[in-house]
Backbone as CSV, one residue per row, in Angstrom:
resi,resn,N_x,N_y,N_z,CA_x,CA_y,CA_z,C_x,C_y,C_z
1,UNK,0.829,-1.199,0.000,0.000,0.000,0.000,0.871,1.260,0.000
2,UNK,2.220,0.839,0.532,2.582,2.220,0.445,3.323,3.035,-0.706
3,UNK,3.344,1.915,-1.595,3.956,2.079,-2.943,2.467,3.262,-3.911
4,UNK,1.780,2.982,-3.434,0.204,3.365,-3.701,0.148,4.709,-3.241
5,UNK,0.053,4.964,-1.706,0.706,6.159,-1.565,1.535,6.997,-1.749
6,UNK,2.272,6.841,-1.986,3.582,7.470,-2.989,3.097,8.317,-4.336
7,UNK,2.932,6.791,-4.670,2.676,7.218,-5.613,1.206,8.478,-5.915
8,UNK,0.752,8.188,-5.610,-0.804,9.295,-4.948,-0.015,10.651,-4.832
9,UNK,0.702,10.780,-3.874,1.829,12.380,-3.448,2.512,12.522,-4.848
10,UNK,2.652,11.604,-5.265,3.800,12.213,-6.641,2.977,12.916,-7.811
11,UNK,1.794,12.014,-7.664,0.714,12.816,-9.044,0.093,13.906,-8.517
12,UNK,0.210,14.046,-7.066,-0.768,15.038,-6.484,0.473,16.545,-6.822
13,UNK,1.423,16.229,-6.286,2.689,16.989,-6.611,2.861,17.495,-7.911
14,UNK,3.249,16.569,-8.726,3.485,16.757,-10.432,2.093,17.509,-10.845
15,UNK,1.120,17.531,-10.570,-0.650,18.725,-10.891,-0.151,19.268,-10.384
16,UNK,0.600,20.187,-9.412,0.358,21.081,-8.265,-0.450,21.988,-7.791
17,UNK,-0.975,20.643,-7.290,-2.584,21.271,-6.763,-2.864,20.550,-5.290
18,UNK,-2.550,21.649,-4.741,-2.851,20.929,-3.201,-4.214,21.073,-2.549
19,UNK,-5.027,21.284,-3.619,-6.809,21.056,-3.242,-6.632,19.501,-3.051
20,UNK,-5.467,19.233,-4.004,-5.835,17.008,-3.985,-5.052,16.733,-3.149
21,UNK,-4.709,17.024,-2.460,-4.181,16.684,-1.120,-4.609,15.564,-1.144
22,UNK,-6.270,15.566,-0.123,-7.156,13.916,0.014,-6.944,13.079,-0.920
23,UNK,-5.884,12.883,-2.155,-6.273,12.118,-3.292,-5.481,11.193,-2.312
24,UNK,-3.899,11.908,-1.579,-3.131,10.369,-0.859,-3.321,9.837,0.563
25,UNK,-4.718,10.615,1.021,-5.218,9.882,1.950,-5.214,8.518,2.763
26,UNK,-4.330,7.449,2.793,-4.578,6.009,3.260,-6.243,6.030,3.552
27,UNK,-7.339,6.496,3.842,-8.395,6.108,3.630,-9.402,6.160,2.333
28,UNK,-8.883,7.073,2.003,-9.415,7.321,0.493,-8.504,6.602,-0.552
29,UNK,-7.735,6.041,0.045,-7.103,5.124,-1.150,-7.718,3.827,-0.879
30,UNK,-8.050,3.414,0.185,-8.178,1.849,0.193,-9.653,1.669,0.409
31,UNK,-10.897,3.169,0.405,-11.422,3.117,-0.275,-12.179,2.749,-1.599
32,UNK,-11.261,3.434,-2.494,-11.131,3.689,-3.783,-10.444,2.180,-4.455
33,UNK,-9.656,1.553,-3.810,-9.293,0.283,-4.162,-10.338,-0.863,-3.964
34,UNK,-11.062,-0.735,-2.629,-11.725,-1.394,-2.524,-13.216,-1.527,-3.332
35,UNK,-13.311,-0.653,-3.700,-14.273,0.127,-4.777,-13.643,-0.470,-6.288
36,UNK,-12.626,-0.356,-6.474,-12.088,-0.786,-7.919,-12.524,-2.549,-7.967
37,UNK,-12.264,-3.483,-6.669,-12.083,-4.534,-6.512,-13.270,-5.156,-6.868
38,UNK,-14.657,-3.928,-5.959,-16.134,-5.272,-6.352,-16.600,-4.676,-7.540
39,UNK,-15.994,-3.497,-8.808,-16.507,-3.114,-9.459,-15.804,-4.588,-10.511
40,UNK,-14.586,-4.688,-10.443,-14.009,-5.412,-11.449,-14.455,-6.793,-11.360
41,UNK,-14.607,-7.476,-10.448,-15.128,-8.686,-9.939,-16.617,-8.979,-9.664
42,UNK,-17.719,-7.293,-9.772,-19.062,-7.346,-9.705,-19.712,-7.056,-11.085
43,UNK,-18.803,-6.333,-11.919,-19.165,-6.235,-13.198,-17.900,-7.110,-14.081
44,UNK,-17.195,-6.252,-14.763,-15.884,-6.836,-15.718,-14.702,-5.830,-15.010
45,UNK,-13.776,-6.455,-15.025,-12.458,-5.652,-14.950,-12.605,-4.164,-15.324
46,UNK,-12.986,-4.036,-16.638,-12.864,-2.365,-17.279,-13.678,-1.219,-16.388
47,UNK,-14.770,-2.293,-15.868,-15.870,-1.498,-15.042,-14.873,-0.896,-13.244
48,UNK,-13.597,-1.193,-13.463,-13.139,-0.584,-12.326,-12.582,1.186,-12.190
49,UNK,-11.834,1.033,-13.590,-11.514,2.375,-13.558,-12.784,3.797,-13.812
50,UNK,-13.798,3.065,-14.217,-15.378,3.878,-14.126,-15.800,4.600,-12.952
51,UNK,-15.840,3.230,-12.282,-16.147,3.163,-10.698,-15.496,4.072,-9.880
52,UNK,-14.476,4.232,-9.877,-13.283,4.858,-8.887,-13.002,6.436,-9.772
53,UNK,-13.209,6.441,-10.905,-13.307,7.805,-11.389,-15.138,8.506,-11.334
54,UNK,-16.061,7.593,-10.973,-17.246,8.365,-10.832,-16.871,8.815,-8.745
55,UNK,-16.232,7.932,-8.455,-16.436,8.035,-7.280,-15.315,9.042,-6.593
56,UNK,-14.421,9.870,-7.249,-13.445,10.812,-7.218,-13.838,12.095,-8.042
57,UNK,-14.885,12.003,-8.875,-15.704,13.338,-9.048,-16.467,13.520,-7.975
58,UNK,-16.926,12.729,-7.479,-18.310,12.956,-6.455,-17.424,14.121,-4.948
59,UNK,-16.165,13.005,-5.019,-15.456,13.527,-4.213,-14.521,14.615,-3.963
60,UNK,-14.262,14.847,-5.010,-13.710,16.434,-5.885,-14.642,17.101,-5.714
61,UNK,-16.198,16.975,-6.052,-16.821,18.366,-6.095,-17.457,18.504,-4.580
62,UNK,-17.418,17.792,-3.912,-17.235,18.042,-2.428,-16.058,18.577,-1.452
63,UNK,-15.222,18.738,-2.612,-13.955,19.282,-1.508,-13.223,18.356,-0.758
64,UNK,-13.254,17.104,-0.908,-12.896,15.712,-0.306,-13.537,15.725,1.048
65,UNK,-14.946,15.878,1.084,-15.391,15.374,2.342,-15.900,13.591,2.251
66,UNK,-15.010,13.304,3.296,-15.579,11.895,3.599,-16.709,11.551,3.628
67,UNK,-17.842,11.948,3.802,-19.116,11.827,3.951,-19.662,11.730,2.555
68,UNK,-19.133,12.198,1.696,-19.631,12.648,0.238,-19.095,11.121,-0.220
69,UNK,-17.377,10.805,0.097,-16.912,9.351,-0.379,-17.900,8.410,0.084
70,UNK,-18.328,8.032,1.498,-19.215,7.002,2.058,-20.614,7.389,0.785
71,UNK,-20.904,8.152,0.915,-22.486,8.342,-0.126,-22.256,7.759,-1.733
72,UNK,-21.344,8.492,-2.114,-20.916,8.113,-3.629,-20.362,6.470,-3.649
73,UNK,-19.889,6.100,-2.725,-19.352,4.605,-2.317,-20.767,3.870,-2.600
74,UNK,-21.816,4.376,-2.025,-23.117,3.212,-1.905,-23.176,3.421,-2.937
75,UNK,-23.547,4.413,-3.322,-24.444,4.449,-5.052,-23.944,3.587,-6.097
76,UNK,-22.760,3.686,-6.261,-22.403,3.112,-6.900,-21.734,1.841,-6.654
77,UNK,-21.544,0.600,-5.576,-22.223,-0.323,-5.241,-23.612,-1.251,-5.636
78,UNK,-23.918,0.175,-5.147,-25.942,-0.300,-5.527,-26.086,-0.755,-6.773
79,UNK,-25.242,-0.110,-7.540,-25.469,-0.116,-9.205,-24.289,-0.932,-9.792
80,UNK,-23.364,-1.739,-9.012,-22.795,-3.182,-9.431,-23.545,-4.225,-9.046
């Protein structure tokens, strides 16, 4: 995981945009992984990177509030 994180700070760095701070979160990453996991295994593989990019707008236009990740997390669940 922490290769994951890293990597998260390096893209957040290289944008330099520290609104995405939350992008290298350890909770919002293993989140977002875990989210990639039942999308790829609840739909097809391709259906992961969908999943985890609908669910990082939701969370972008909230300003990275956690509460917004848990909400956008079900919905789209619901709909694998």
């Amino acid at each position: 995981m922490l290769e994951v994180e890293a990597f998260a700070g390096r893209a957040v760095a290289e944008m330099a945009d520290q609104d995405l701070a939350w992008v290298g979160d350890p909770a919002t990453i293993e989140a977002l992984l875990s989210l990639a996991a039942d999308a790829a295994h609840g739909v097809v593989r391709p259906a992961a990177p969908i999943a985890t990019f609908l669910a990082g707008v939701a969370l972008g236009r909230s300003g990275g509030d956690p509460a917004a990740l848990e909400a956008a997390l079900a919905q789209i669940r619901r709909a694998i």
